[in-house]
C-alpha positions, 0 to 999 in steps of 0.5 A: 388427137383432139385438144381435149385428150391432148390437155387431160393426158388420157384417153377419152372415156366412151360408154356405148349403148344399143340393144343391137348386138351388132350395132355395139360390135361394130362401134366398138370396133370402130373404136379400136381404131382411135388410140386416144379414146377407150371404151368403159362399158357397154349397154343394151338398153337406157336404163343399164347406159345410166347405171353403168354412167354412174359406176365408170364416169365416162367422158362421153356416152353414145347412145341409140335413141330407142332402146328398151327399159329406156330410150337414149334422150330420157337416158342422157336426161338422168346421166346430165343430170348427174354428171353435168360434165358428160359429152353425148353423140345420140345415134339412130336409124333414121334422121328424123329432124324433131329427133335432132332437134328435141337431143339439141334442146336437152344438150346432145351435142352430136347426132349420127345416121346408122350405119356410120363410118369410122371417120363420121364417129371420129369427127364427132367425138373429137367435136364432142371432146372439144365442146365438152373442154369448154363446158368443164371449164365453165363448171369448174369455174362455176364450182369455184364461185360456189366454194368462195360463197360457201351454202349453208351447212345441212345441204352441204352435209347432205351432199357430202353424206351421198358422196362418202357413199358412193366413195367419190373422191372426184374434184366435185367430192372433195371441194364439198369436204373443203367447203364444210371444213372452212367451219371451225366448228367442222365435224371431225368425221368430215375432216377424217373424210377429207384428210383420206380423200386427200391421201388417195389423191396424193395432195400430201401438201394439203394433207398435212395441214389437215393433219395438224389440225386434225390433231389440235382437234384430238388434243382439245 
């Protein structure tokens, strides 16, 4: 089990991507074998990897280098983007050194020859999982930074109007709310935000301080 599993306490979320059937089977067979991971989803091709990454939030994605609508490295371009949390393992027919060297530059962290064995994939997601520890670590603290010199306003707002529709509710979402209820002259539809947030995450502590000061507000 790698470190990473071993401190989150669940599997590891894998998203695979080939538009050869038989290259999707075979991987996800391979991943059968390996109780600390599970697959989340399945694409055919670059651009179905990107939707599916924003709907499932895997750990990890595993992606062809060609494939059709999109190819892997443009795919791991959007998902990155994104997701800056998202490990990659790029897979290919060919061990093309400009290909290895061009996944390198935009932070793939691993690169497998197909056809592969199961103990080349296990050695590299546990080498993935490992590096990914230390990047979320690293954004985490990065995140914290931003929380303690809070941005202005209107972007914050803009951010938290996107996240309230896509419905996340992750650390990232919910340290956004936070930030814009330090304003004491906080929209109260952003703390009716953050106090749901809070409940679906179970922080009853941070909950009912939000609810009195919530209800201060209704009282004015």
């Amino acid at each position: 089990m790698s470190q990473f599993d071993t401190q989150k306490k669940e599997k590891l979320r894998i998203l695979i991507a080939d538009d050869v059937q038989e290259t999707r089977r075979n991987t996800r067979l391979m991943m059968s074998e390996l109780n600390y991971v599970e697959v989340v989803a399945i694409a055919s091709n670059g651009l179905q990897a990107v939707e599916m990454t924003k709907e499932h939030r895997p750990d990890i994605v595993i992606l062809d280098i060609n494939m059709p609508e999109m190819d892997g490295l443009t795919a791991f371009k959007h998902i990155i983007k994104a997701y800056p949390g998202t490990g990659c393992i790029i897979i290919s027919a060919e061990n093309d050194p400009a290909t290895v060297k061009a996944a390198t530059s935009i932070g793939i962290q691993e690169y497998l020859v197909k056809p592969f064995i199961i103990e080349e994939l296990e050695a590299a997601i546990k080498h993935v999982s490992e590096l990914l520890l230390e990047t979320r670590k690293k954004i985490a603290k990065s995140n914290q930074v931003k929380t303690n010199h809070p941005a202005p306003t209107l972007p914050l707002e803009q951010l938290a109007n996107e996240y309230l529709k896509e419905g996340r509710t992750d650390d990232q979402a919910t340290q956004v709310f936070e930030r814009l209820a330090q304003n004491p002259q906080c929209d109260i539809r952003w703390l009716e935000t953050l106090a749901m947030m809070y409940a679906i995450r179970r922080e009853w502590g941070k909950l009912k301080s939000l609810a009195a000061r919530l209800e201060q507000g209704k009282n004015k």
